[in-house]
C-alpha positions as CSV (number, residue, x, y, z in Angstrom):
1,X,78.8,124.5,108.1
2,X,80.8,121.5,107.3
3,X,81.3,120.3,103.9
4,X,80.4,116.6,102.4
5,X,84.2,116.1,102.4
6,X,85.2,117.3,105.7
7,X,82.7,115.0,107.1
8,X,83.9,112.3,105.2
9,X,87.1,113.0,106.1
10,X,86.4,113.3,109.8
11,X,84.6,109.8,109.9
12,X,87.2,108.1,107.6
13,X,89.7,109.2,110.0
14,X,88.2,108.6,113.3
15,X,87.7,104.9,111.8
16,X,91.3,104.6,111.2
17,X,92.4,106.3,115.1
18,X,90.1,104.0,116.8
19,X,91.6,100.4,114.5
20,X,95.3,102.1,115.8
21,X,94.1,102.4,119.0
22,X,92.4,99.1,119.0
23,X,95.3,97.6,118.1
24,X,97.7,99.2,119.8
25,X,96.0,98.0,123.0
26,X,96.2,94.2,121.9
27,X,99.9,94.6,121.4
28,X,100.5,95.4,124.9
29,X,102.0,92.7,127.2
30,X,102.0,88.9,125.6
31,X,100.9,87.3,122.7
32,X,99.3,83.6,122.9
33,X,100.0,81.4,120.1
34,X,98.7,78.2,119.4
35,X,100.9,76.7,117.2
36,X,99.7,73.5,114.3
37,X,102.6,72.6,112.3
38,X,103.1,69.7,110.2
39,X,107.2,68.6,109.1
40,X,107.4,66.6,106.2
41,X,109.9,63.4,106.6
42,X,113.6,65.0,106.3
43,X,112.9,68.4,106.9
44,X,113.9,70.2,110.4
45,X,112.1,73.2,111.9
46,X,113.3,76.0,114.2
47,X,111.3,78.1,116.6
48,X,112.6,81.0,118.8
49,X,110.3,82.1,121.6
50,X,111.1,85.3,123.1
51,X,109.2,85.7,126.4
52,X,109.2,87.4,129.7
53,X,109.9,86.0,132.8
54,X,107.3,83.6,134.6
55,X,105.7,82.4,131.2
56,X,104.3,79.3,130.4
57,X,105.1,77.1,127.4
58,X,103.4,74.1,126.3
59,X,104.2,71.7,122.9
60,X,103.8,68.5,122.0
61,X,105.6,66.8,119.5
62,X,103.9,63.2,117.7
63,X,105.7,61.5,114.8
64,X,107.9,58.5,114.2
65,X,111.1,59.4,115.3
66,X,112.7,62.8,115.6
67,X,115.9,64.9,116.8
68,X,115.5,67.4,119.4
69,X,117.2,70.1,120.7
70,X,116.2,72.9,123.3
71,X,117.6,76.1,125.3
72,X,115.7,77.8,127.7
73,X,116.8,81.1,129.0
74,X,118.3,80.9,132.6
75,X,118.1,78.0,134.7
76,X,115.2,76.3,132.5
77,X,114.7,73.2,130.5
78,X,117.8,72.3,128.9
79,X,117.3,69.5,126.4
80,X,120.7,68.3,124.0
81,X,120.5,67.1,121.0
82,X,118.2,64.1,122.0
83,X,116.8,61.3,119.6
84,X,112.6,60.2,120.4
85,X,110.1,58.0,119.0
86,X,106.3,58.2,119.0
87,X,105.7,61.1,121.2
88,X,107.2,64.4,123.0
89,X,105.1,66.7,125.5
90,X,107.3,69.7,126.6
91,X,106.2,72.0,129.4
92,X,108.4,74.6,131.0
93,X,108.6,77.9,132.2
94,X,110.6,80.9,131.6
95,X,112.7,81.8,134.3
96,X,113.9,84.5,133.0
97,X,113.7,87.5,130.1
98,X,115.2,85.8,126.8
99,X,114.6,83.5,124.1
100,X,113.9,79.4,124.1
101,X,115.6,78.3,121.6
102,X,113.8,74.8,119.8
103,X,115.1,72.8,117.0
104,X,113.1,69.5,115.4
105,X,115.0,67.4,113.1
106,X,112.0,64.8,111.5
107,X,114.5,61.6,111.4
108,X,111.3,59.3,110.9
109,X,109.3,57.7,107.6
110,X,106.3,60.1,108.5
111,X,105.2,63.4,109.2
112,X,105.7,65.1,112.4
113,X,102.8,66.9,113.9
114,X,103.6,69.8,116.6
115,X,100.9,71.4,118.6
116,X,101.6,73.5,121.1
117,X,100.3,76.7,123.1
118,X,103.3,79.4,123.1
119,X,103.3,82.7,124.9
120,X,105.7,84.9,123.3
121,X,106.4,88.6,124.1
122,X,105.3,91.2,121.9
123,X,107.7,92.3,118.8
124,X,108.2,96.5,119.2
125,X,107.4,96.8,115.6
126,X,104.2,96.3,116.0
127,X,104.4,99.7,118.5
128,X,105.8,101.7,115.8
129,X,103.7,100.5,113.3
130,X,100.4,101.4,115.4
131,X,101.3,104.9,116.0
132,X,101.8,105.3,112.3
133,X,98.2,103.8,111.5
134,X,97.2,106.5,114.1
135,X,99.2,109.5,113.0
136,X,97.6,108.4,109.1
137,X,94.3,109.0,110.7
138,X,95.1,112.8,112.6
139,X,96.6,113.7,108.8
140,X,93.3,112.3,107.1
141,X,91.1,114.9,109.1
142,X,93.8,117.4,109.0
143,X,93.5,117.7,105.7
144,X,89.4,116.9,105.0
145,X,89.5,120.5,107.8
146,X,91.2,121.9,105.4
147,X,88.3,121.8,102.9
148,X,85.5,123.5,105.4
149,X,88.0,127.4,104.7
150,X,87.1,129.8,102.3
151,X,88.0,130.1,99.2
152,X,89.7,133.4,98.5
153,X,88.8,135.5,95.6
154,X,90.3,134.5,91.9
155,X,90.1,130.6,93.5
């Protein structure tokens, strides 16, 4: 017979496998972003998009006048440092493994607003760090088991 804390145990633990599993199947393959960023007048952002191969990028970039600079890996969009006003729509494609490479310099008297859908590659971290939520789980019924043994005498 099982005791009140090895059951406990065994469901606590099965709860936190099946979130690392969970998990760990989400941070398989790509990662969609949609991105809603706002840069106050002066102020420059920088994005780095790691992505395989073949992957779609989208951003748009609305304000009233901004610097702009982009590197795509490969043979991709290639933008130098380029001065626009009003309005920016960006779509290319990765061509191959690697980083884009985006810099926004807000040169206008008003915010800059950039939307954008970004498919990004998953960081490896995020591996590491479900297989640790998982192993947690296989210790937390490892040791509720350990409360279902008999006690030896003088215990």
């Amino acid at each position: 017979m099982l005791s009140k804390r090895t059951i406990i145990g065994l469901i606590v633990g099965s709860i936190i496998i099946a979130i690392g599993g969970v998990s760990l199947i989400q941070h398989i393959g790509t990662i969609t972003v949609n991105e809603n960023y706002l840069v106050d007048v002066g102020d420059s952002t920088f994005y780095t998009i790691p992505a395989p191969a073949n992957t779609p990028q989208s951003m748009r970039i609305i304000g009233d006048s901004f610097d702009l600079k982009l590197e795509s890996p490969g043979d991709g969009l290639q933008i130098p440092n380029t001065s626009y006003k009003k309005e920016k729509t960006l779509d290319w494609i990765h061509l191959e493994d690697g980083e884009s490479k985006i810099q926004i310099q807000n040169t206008g008297n008003t915010e800059l607003e950039i939307t954008g859908i970004l498919i990004r590659s998953s960081d490896p971290i995020w591996f590491t760090y479900d297989l640790m939520v998982i192993t947690s789980g296989v210790v937390i019924i490892g040791f509720s088991m350990g409360f279902t043994l008999r006690k030896p005498k003088g215990f």
